[in-house]
N, C-alpha and C positions, 0 to 999 in steps of 0.2 A: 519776445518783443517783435511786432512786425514790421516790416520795412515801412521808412517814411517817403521814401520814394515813390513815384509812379512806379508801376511791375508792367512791362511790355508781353502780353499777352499773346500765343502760337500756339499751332497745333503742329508735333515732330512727327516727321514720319520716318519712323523708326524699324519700318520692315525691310526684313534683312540684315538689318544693324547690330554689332556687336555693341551690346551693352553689360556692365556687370552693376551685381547687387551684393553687398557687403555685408552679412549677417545672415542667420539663421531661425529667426524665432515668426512670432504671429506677423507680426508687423512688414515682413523681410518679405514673407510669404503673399502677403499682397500686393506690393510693387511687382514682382515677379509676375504676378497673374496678369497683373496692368501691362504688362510689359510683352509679355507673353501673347496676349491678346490682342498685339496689335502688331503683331510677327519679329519683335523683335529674337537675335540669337545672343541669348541669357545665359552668362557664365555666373553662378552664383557660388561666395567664399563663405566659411565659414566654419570654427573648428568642432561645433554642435552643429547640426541643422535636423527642424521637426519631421514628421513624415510627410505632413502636408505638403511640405517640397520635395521632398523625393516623389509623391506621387504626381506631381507636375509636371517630373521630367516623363513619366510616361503617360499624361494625357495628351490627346490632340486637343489642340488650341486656332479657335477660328478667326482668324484676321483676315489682314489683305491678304496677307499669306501665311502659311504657318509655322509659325514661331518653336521653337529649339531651346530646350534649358541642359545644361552642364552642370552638374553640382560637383565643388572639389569642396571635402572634408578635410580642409587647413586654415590656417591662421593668413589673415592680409598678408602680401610680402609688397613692401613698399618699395618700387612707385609704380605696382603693376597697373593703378587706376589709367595710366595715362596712355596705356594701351586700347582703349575703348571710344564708343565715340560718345554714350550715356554714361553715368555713373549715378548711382543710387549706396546709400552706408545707410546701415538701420538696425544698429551693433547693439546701442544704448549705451556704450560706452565712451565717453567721452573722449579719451584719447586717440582712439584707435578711430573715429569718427571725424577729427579732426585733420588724423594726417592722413584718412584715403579723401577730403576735402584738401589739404595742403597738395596733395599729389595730383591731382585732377586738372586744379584749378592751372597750378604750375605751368602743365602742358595742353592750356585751352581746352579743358573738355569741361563740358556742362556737369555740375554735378548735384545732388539733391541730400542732405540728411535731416534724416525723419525726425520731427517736433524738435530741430535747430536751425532754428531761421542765421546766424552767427556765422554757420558750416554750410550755407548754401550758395549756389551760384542762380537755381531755377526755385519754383516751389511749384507741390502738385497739387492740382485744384482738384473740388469734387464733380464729380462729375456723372454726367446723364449720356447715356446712349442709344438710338432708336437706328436705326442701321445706318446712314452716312452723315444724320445729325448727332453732331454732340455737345451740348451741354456745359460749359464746367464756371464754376465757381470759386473764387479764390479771395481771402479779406484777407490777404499780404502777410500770411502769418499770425493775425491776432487771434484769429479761431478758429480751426476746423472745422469743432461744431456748428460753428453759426452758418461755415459754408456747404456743408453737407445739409443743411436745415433749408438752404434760401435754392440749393439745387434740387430738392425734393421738392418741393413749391411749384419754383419755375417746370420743373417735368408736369407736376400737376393739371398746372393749366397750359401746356400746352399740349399735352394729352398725344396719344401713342400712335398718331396718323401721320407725322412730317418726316418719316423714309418714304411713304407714297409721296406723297410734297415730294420731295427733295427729287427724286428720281423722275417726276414730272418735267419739274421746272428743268432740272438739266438735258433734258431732251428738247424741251424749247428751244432754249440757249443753245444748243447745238443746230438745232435747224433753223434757228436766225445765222448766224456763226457760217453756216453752210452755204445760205445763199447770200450773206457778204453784208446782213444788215448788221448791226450796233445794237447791243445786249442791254444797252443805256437807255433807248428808245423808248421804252415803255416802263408806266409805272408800277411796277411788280404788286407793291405794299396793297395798292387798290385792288390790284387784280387777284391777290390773295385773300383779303379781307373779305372781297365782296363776292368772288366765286368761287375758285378753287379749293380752298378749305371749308368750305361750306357742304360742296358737292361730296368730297374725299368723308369727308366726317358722316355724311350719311351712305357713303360704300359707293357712291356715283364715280369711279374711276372713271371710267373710258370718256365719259360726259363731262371730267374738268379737263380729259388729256384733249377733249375736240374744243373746248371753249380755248386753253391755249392754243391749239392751231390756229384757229379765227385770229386770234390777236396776233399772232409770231406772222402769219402770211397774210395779214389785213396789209 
């Protein structure tokens, strides 16, 4: 069932962050990636876990910075959730799903279990990433599929140039910023529409980095 509430939608920055993941199977193994890749330090439980997680604790993983997996080969011991500042359970098992969600929550820490909207405090959207844009998608629980379908889409059309974008426009913003002007001043939406992704999408970098100058020091 998905929540009928609005969901207040953030991006964590979770590097350097101790987070754990509760479970050992396909599913355990992808939050951990997710996780991993975005530098969080990943203690994962679990009294099985595949190899696919073992080989994670010895891959490098590219984030802000990079991320650290633990794997301990044992059963939850409750309330260790509330030692962390993420929490993720992806056991399948209802009970034991419940109370590392009772234990989390208990002591204020965010926590997430997979396909139980019930045992959740967050939920994880799907999500797109092209180097400091991302993407993500989220129907509050009612479907994964539909939100992994409508973020394959939206990546679609807006196609695999907006890390150039993104790393542009912030050096604008920074050299307005610099010399004391207001980042509000100017109407971005037009100035993207109408030149800089235009230029970027044909390989004209340096050519949209000088059309923003003109604008940022006009």
């Amino acid at each position: 069932m998905a929540y009928e509430t609005p969901l207040y939608p953030v991006s964590l920055a979770v590097s350097g962050r101790r987070c754990l993941v509760v479970g050992g199977g396909r599913v355990a193994a992808r939050k951990i990636e997710g996780l991993l890749g975005c530098g969080a330090q990943v203690t994962v439980v679990a009294p099985d876990v595949i190899d696919t997680i073992h080989s994670l604790a010895t891959t490098p993983h590219h984030g802000t910075e990079t991320g650290s997996l633990t794997v301990e080969v044992r059963p939850y011991r409750s309330p260790e959730a509330a030692d962390y500042r993420l929490v993720v359970t992806a056991t399948g098992i209802a009970e034991v799903d419940h109370a590392v969600f009772g234990d989390a929550d208990a002591a204020g820490v965010w926590v997430n279990s997979a396909d139980d909207v019930d045992n959740c405090s967050f939920l994880l959207p799907a999500v797109h990433r092209d180097g400091t844009v991302t993407v993500a998608v989220s129907t509050g629980g009612a479907s994964p599929a539909l939100a992994g379908w409508i973020r394959t889409r939206v990546a679609e059309t807006v196609g695999t140039d907006m890390s150039v974008v993104s790393e542009l426009l912030d050096e604008a913003r920074s050299r307005m910023k610099i010399s004391g002007k207001s980042t509000e001043t100017l109407d971005w939406a037009q100035i993207l529409d109408q030149q800089v992704v235009p230029l970027v999408r044909r390989g004209h970098i340096e050519e949209a980095r000088s059309v923003l100058r003109q604008f940022v020091d006009g």
